[in-house]
C-alpha positions as CSV (number, residue, x, y, z in Angstrom):
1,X,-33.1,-12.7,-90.9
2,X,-32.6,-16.3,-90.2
3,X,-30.7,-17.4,-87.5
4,X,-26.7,-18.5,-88.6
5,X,-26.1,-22.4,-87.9
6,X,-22.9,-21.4,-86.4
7,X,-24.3,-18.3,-84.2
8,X,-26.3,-20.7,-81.5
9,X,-23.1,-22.8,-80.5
10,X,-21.2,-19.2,-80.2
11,X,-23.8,-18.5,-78.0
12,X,-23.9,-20.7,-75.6
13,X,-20.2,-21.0,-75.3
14,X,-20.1,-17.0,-74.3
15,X,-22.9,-17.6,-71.6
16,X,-20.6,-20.9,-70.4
17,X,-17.4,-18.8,-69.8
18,X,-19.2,-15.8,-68.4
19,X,-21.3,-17.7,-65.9
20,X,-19.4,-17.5,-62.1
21,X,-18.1,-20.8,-60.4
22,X,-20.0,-21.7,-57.7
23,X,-18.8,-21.0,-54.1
24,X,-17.8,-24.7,-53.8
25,X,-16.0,-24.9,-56.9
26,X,-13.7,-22.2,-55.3
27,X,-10.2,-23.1,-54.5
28,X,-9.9,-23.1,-50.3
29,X,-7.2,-20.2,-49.3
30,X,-4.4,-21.7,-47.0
31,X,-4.3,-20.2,-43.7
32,X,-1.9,-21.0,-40.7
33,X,-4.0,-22.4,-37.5
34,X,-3.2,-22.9,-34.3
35,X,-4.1,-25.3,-31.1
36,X,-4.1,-23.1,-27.8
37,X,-1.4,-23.6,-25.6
38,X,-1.7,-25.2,-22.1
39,X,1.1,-24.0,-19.6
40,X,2.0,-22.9,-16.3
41,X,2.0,-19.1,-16.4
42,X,3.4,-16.6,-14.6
43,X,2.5,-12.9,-14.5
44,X,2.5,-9.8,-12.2
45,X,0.2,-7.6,-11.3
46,X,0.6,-3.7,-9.6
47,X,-1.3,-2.0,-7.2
48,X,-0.5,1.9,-6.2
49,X,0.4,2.0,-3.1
50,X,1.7,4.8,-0.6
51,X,5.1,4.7,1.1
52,X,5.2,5.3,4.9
53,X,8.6,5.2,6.7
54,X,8.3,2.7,10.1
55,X,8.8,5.4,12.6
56,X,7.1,8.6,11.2
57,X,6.7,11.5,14.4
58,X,5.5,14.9,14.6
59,X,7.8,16.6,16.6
60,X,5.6,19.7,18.5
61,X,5.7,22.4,21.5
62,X,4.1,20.8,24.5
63,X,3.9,24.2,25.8
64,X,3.9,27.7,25.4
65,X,7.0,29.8,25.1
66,X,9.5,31.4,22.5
67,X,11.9,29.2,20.3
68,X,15.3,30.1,22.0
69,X,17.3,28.0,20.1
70,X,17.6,25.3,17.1
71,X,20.4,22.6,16.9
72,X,19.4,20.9,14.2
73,X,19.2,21.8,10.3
74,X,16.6,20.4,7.6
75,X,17.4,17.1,6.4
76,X,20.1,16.1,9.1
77,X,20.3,12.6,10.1
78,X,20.0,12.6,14.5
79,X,20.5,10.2,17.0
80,X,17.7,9.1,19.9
81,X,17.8,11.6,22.8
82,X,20.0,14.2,20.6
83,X,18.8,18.0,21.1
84,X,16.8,19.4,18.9
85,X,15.3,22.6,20.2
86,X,15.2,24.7,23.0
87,X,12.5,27.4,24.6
88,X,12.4,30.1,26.3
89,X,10.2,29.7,29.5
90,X,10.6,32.4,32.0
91,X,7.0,31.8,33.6
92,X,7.8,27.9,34.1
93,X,11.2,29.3,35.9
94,X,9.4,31.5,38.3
95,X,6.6,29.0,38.6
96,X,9.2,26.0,39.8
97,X,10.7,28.5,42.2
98,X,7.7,29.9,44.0
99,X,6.7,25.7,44.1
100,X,10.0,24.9,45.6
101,X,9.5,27.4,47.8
102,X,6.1,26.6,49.5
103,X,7.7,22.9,49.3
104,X,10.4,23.8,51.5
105,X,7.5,25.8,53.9
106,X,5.2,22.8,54.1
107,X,8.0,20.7,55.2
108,X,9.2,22.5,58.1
109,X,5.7,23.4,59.1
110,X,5.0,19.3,59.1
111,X,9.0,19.1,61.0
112,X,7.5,21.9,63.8
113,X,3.8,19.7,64.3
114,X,6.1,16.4,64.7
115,X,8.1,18.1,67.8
116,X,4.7,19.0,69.4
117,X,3.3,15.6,68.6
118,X,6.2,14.4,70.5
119,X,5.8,16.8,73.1
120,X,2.1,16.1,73.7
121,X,3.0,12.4,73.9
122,X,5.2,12.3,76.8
123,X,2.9,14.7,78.8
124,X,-0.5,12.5,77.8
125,X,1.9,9.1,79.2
126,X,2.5,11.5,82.4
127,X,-1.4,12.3,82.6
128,X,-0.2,15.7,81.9
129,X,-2.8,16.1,79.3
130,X,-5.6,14.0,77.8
131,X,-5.5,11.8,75.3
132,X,-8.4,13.9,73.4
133,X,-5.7,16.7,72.8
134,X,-2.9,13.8,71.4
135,X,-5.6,13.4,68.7
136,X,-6.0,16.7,67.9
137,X,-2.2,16.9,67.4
138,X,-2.0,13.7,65.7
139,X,-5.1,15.1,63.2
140,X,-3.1,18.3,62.7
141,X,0.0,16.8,61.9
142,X,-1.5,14.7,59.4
143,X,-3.2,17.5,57.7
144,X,0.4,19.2,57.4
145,X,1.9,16.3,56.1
146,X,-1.2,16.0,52.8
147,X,-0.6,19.3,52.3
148,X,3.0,18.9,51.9
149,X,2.7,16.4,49.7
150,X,0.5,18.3,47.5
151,X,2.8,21.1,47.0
152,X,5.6,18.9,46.3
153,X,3.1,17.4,43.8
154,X,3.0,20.9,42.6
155,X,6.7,21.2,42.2
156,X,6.8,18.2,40.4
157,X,4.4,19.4,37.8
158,X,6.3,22.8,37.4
159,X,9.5,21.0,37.0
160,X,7.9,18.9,34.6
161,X,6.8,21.8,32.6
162,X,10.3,23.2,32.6
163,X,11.6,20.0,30.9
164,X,9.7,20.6,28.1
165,X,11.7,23.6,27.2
166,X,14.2,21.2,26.1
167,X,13.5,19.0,23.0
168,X,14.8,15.6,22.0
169,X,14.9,13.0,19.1
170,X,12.5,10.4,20.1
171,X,14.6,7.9,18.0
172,X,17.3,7.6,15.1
173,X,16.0,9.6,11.8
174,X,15.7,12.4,9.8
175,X,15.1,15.7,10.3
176,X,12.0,16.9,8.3
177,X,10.8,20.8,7.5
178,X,11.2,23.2,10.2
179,X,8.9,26.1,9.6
180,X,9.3,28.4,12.8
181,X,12.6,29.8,13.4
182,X,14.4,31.3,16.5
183,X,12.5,33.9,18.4
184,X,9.1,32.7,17.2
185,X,6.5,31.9,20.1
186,X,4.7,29.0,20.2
187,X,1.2,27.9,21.5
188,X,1.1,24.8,23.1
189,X,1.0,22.3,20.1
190,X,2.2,24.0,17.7
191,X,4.6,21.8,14.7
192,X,8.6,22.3,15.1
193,X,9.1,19.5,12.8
194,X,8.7,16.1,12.1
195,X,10.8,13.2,12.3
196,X,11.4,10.2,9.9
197,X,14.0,6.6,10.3
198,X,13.4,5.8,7.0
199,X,15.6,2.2,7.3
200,X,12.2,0.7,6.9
201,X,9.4,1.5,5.4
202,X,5.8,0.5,5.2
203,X,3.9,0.1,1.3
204,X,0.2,0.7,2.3
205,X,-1.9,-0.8,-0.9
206,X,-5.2,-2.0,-1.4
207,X,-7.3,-4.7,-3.2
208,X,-10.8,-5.4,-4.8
209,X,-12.5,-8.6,-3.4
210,X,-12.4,-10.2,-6.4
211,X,-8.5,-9.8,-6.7
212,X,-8.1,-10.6,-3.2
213,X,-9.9,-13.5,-4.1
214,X,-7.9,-14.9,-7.4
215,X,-4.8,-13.7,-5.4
216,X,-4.9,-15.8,-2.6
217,X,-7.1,-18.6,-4.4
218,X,-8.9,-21.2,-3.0
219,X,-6.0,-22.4,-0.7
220,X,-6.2,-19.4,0.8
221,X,-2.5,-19.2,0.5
222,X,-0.6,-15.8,-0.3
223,X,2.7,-15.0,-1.8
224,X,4.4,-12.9,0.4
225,X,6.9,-12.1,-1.3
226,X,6.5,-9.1,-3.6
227,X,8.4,-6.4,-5.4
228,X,8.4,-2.6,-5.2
229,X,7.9,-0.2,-8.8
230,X,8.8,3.7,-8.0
231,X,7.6,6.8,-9.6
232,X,10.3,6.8,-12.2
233,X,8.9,3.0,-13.5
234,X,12.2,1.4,-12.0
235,X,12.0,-1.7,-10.0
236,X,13.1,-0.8,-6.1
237,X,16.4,-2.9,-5.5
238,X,14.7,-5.1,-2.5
239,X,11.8,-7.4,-2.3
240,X,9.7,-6.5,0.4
241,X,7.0,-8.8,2.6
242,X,3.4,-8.7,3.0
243,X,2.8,-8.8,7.5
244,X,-0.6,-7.5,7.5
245,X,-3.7,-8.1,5.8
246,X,-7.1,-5.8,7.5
247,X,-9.5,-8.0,8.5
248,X,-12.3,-6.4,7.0
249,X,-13.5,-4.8,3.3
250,X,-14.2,-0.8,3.5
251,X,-17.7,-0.6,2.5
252,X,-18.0,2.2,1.3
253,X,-14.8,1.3,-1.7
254,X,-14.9,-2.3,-1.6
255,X,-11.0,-2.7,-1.3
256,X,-9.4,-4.5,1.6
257,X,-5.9,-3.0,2.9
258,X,-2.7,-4.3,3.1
259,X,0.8,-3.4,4.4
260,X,4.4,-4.7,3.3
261,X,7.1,-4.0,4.7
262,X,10.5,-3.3,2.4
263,X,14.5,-2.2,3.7
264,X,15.9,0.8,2.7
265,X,19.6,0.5,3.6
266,X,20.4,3.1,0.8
267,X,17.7,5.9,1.9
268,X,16.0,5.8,-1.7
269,X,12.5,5.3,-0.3
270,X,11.2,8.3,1.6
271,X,8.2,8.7,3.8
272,X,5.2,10.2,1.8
273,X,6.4,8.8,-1.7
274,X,4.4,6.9,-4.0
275,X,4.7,3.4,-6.1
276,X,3.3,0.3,-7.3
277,X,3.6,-2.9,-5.3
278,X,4.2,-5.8,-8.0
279,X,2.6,-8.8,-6.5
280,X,3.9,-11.9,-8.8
281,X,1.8,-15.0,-9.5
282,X,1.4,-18.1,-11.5
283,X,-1.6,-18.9,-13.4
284,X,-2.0,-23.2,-13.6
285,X,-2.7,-24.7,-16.1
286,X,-3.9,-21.3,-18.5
287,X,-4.9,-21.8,-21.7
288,X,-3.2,-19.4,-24.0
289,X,-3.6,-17.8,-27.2
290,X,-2.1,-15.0,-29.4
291,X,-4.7,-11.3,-29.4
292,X,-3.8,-11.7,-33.0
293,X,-5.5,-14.5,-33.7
294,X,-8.8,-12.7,-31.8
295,X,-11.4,-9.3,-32.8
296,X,-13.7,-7.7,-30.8
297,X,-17.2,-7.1,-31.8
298,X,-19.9,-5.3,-28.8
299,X,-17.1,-5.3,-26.5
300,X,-17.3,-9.0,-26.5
301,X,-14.0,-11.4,-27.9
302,X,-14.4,-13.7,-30.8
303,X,-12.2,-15.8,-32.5
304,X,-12.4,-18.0,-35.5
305,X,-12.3,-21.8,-34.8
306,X,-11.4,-24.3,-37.5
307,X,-13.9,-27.2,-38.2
308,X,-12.6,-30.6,-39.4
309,X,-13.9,-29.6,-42.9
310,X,-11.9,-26.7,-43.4
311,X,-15.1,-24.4,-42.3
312,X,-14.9,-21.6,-39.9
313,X,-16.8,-20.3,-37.0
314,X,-17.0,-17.4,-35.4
315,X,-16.7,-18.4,-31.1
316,X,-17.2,-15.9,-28.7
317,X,-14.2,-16.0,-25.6
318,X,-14.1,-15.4,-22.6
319,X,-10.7,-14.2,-21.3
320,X,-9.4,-14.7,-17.8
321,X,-5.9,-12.8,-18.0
322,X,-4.7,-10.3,-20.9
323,X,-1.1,-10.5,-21.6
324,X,1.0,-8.1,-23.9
325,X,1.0,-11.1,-26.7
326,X,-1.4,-13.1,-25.7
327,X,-4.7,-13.7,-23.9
328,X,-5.4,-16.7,-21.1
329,X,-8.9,-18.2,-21.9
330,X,-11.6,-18.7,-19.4
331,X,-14.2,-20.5,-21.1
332,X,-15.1,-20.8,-25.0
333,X,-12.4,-22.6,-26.2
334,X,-10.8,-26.0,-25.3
335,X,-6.5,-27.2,-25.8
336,X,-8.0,-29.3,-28.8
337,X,-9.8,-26.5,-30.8
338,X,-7.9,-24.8,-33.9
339,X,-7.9,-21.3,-34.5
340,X,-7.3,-18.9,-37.1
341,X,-3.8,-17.7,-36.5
342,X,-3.5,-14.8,-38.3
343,X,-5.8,-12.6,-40.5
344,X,-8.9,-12.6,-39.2
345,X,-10.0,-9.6,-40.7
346,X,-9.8,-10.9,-43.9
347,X,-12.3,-14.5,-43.5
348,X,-15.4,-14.1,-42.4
349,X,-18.0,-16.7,-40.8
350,X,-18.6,-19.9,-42.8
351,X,-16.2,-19.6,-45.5
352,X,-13.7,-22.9,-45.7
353,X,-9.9,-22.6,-45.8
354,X,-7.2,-24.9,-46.4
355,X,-5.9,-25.4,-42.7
356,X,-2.2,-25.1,-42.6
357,X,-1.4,-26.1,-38.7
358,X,1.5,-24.8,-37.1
359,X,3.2,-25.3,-33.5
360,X,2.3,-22.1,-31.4
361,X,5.7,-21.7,-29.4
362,X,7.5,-21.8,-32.7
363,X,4.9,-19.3,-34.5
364,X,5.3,-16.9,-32.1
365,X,7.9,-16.0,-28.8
366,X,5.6,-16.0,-25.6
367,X,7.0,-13.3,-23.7
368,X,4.1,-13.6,-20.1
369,X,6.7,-12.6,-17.1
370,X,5.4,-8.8,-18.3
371,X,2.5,-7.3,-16.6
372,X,-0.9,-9.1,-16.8
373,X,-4.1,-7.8,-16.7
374,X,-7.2,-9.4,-15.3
């Protein structure tokens, strides 16, 4: 059958109107896109730290005996010099009497060798006696007087011993666990308690070398000023101060140590506890963008950066500081690049857009006084 004059233009118009437009005749999607932002930032971040009071003491038996009495209970606030415990030291009794008596011995034996020194004297001035047998007296008398002092030495000592039958607060605190109760006997060293003035207390935290490093910055300045997060996430009422920095790294972490120093007028902070120490800083100058506008392929951060054209291109970042909202660029980006704002997982490399720019700060609240991570 013959081909229909009318079939060849139906034809062709059918092969027309089912052929796709090319990629270039496509209409460009709008999409919002932003210029980073360049500001002075200012974050925090926390280390875990370990609360020490100031005056922190063990509290132990310098000797050996049985606990005779307690006049203190767990948890009592004391004062310096205030009782605390008292032993039972019948052999430290006996010990000063039997020293007090060989003192009192020695001394009149050195009192009866004086009177014949004296004696020998006036008879070796009356050539009575030689001078040979003065010396003898004199040595004697000498020897007498050594030996008193050593037993009154030893009195001393056994007096001293009795004195640690009766225990005292070294200083103003806070009464700790007492885990032997009357009638127990303790070996010399043994724990009665321990003693805490918790009005000040030490925050012992440490940091890497490269955080040292960003935190004091190449001024080698510090802030020390810095703030106190408990257990419970609260912030601690007071600002403490940084007083000591170690003056080496441990080798064998890394980390260098450092101590602050916070008041505790209302007792909150107790030795032992744990928190975080919030050290505040301010990044100059950081270039900031939203994590929205970012995706993550291999562990490594991209974003999409506009072209003049309308084209975009996939840029690998590299972030400095993480933010809740937003990221703080290192390198990969400059303040007059535009990225995609929003829906990067909808473009892909290459592809053009219609570029709808709009101001950053009024796309989007920056909310960076929360906790930043490097």
């Amino acid at each position: 059958m013959k081909n229909s004059p009318l079939l060849l233009p139906a034809l062709c118009f059918i092969m027309v109107a089912c052929t796709p437009p090319k990629e270039a005749d496509k209409k460009a999607v709008p999409y919002q896109v932003v210029k980073p932002i360049v500001k002075d930032t200012a974050y925090s971040v926390e280390y875990v730290a370990e609360i020490q009071s100031v005056k922190h003491a063990e509290v132990r038996s310098k000797v050996k005996g049985y606990l005779e009495k307690i006049y203190v209970d767990e948890g009592q606030p004391v004062k310096e010099g205030q009782p605390l415990f008292s032993l039972n030291l019948l052999e430290s009794q006996k010990e000063l009497q039997k020293a007090d008596a060989a003192y009192k011995s020695a001394v009149a034996d050195v009192k009866v060798s004086e009177v014949e020194l004296k004696n020998v004297k006036l008879l070796v001035e009356k050539n009575l006696v030689s001078a040979t047998e003065l010396d003898v007296i004199k040595a004697k008398t000498d020897a007498l007087r050594a030996d008193a002092e050593e037993v009154l030495a030893h009195k001393e000592q056994a007096a001293l011993q009795l004195s640690f039958a009766h225990i005292k607060a070294p200083y103003q605190g806070v009464i700790n666990r007492i885990p032997n109760k009357v009638g127990s006997l303790l070996a010399e060293g043994d724990m009665l308690t321990s003693i805490s003035d918790n009005r000040e207390v030490f925050a012992y935290f440490n940091l890497s070398e490269a955080d040292y490093l960003n935190t004091i910055g190449n001024q080698g300045q510090w802030a020390k000023t810095v703030g106190l997060k408990l257990a419970n996430q609260t912030l601690y009422g007071h600002e403490g101060n940084i007083e000591m920095i170690e003056s080496e790294f441990d080798h064998a972490t890394g980390n260098i140590a450092l101590r602050a120093r916070f008041t505790n007028p209302e007792g909150i902070l107790k030795h032992g506890a744990n928190g975080k120490v919030v050290v505040n800083q301010q990044l100059k100058d950081a270039l900031l963008i939203p994590q929205k506008s970012t995706f993550e392929i291999q562990d490594k951060i991209y974003v999409f950066v506009v072209k003049p054209d309308g084209v975009l291109e996939q840029r690998n970042i590299i972030p400095k500081m993480r933010f809740p909202d937003f990221y703080a660029v290192e390198a990969g980006l400059s303040k007059d690049d535009k990225i995609l704002f929003e829906g990067v997982a909808n473009v892909k490399d290459g592809i053009k857009i219609e570029a709808v720019e709009v101001d950053l700060a009024n796309a989007m609240s920056l909310s960076t006084q929360d906790q930043a991570k490097p």
